[in-house]
C-alpha positions in Angstrom: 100.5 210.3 261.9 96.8 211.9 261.3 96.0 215.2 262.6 92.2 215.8 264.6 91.6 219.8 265.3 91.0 219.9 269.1 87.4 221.5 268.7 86.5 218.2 266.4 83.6 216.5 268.4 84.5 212.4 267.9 82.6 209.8 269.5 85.1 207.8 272.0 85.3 204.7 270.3 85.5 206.2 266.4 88.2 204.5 265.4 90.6 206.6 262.9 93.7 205.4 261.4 96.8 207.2 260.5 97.0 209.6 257.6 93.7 210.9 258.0 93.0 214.7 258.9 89.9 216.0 260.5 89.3 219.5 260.5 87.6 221.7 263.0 83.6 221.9 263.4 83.2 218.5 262.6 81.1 216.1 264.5 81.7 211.8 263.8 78.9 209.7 265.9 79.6 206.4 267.4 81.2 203.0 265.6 82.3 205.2 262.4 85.3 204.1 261.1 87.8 206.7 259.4 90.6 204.4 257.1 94.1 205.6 256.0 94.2 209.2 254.2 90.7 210.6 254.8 90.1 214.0 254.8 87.3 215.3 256.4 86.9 219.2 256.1 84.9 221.4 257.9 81.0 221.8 258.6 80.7 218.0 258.2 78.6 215.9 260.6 78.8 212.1 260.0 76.5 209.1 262.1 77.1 206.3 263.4 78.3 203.3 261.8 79.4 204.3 259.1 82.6 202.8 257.0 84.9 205.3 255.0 87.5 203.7 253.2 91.0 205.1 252.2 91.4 208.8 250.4 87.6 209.5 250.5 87.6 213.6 251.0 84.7 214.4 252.9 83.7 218.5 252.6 85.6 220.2 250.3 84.9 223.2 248.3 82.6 223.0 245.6 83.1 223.0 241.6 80.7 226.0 241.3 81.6 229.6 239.7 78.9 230.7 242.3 80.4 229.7 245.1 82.2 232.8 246.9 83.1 230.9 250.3 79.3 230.8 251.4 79.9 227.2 253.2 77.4 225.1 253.7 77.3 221.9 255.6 77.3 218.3 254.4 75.5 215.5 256.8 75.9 212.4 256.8 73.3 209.6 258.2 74.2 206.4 259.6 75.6 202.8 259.0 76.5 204.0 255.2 79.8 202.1 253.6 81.6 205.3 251.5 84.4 203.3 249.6 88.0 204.7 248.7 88.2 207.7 246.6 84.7 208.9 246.8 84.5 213.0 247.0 81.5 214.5 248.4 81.4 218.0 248.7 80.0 220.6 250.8 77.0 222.9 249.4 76.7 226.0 248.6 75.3 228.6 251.2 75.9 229.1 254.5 72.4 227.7 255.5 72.4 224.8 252.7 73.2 221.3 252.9 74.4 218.3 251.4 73.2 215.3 252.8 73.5 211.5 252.4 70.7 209.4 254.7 71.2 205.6 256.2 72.5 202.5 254.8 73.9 203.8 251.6 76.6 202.2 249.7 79.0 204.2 248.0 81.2 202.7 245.9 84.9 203.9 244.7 85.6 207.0 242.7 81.8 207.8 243.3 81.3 211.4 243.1 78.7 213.5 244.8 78.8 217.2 244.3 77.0 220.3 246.1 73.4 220.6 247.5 72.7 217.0 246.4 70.0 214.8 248.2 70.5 211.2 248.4 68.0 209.3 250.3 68.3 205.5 252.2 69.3 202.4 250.9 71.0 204.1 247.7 73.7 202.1 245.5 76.0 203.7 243.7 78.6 201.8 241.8 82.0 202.4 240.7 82.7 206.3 239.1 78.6 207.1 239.3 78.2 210.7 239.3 76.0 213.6 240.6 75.9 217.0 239.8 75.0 219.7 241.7 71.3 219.7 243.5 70.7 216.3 242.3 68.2 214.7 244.1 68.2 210.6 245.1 65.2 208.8 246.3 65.4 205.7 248.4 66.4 202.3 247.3 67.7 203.8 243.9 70.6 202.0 242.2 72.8 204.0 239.8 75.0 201.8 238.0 78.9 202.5 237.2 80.0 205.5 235.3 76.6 207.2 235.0 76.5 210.6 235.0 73.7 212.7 236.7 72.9 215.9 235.1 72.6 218.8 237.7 68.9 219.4 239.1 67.9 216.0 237.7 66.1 214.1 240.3 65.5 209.9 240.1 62.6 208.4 242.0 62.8 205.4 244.3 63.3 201.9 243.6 64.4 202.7 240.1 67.4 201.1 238.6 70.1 203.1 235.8 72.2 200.8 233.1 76.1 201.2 233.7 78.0 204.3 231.4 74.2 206.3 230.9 74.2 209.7 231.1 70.6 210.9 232.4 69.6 214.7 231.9 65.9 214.1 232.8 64.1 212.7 235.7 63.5 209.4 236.3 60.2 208.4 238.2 59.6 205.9 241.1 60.2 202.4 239.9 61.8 202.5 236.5 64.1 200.2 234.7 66.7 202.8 232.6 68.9 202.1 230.2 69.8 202.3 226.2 71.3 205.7 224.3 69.8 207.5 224.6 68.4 207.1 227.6 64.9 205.5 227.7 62.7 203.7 230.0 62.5 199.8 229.3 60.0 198.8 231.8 59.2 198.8 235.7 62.3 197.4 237.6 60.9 194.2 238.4 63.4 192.5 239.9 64.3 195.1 242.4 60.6 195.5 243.5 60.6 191.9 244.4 63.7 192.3 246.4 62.0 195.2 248.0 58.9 193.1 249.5 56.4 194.3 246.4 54.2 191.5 244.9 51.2 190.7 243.6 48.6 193.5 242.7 50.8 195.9 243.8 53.3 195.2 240.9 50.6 194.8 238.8 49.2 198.4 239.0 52.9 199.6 238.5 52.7 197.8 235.2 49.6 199.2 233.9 50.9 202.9 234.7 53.7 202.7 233.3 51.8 200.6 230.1 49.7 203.6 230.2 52.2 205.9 230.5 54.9 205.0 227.7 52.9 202.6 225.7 49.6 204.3 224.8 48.8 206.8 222.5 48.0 209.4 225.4 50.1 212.2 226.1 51.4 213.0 229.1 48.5 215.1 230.5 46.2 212.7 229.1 48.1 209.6 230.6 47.9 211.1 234.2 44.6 211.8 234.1 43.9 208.5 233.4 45.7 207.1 236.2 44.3 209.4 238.5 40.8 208.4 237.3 41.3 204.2 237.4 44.2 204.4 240.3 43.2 207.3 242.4 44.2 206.4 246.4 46.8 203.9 244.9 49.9 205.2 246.9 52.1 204.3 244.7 50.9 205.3 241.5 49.9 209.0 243.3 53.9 208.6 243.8 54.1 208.6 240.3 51.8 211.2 239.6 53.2 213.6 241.8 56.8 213.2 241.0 55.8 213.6 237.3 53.4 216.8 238.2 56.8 218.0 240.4 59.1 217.7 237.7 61.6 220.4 237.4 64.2 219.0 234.0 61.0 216.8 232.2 60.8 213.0 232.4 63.0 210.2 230.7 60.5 208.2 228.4 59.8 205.0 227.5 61.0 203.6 224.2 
């Protein structure tokens, strides 16, 4: 048995199996798939595509003292995989949102709270977590059992050891690991697997050689790479995620 409120708006050919419960002002877009015992509360729009696996709950309440029954929304992108157990809740304030993009792949017991951000192409393994307003850039990959810090926001195509904790930013590109947490190098490996080569991984390596492993300090350091990379697009990514930062960076070690 699964129980759809009437004034749900479900693609025809969503396919949703028995035990699950969708709740009113929800929208589901074509080809999603809804497995055995998902909940989906309301305010939740979800693409097409996408594959939710058994017990996810989709929408529910956040775990803030703030939150007074201001309900916000969460959306939800397409052709994302969102495996069993994972909780992603609904943000605080009525005009606020949670959102999730395209082609993410959530793994089991993932957790991602209130007014979080997470971009395209994300991985997050078993029992990763996110705190509240956390902010994910694209092609990230959080390994299992890290925990996010609220606020903290982690820049694309950067890679975080299994069991970390992070409490800092992390910029575009970074290889994360150790306790605590530290900065090892540019993540090589899933650069390449991203289509970067040749110069363009170079001048990522001089940054960040610039960055962690000179005697400069931070304001120093970016001047530097503004001077010698300026126009570089993705060292002004750099630059301007550092310049942005909200929690400080994680360093190199």
């Amino acid at each position: 048995m699964k129980h759809i409120h009437p004034d749900a708006k479900l693609d025809k050919d969503v396919r949703i199996a028995p035990g699950c419960v969708i709740e009113r002002d929800v929208e589901i877009g074509s080809g999603t798939t809804i497995d055995t015992g998902v909940i989906v509360k309301s305010r939740v729009k979800i693409g097409r595509d996408n594959e939710i696996h058994p017990y996810a709950v989709i929408g529910d309440t956040p775990q803030d003292k703030n939150y007074k029954g201001n309900r916000g929304r969460v959306v939800i992108g397409d052709s994302n995989i969102i495996r069993e157990f994972t909780t992603i809740h609904v943000a605080v304030g009525v005009e606020k949102q949670t959102v999730i993009g395209n082609e993410n792949y959530i793994m089991a017991y993932c957790h991602i709270a209130h007014n979080c951000r997470v971009g395209n192409h994300v991985l997050m393994v078993n029992g990763a977590t996110l705190g509240g307003y956390v902010e994910v850039e694209d092609y990230t990959y959080i390994s299992a059992f890290v925990p996010v810090h609220p606020w903290v926001k982690i820049g694309a195509y950067s890679i975080i050891g299994g069991g970390l904790r992070i409490t800092k930013d992390l910029i575009p590109f970074a290889l994360a690991a150790g306790s605590p947490l530290r900065i090892i190098s540019p993540n090589f490996i899933g650069l390449r697997r991203n289509g970067f080569e040749g110069d363009r991984i170079e001048n990522i390596k001089q940054a960040y050689r610039i960055l962690f492993r000179s005697k400069l300090n931070t304001g120093q350091a970016l001047k530097k790479l503004k001077a010698e990379f300026g126009g570089d697009e993705d060292i002004e990514r750099i630059i301007a995620f550092i310049n942005n930062s909200r929690r400080g960076i994680v360093k190199g070690g």
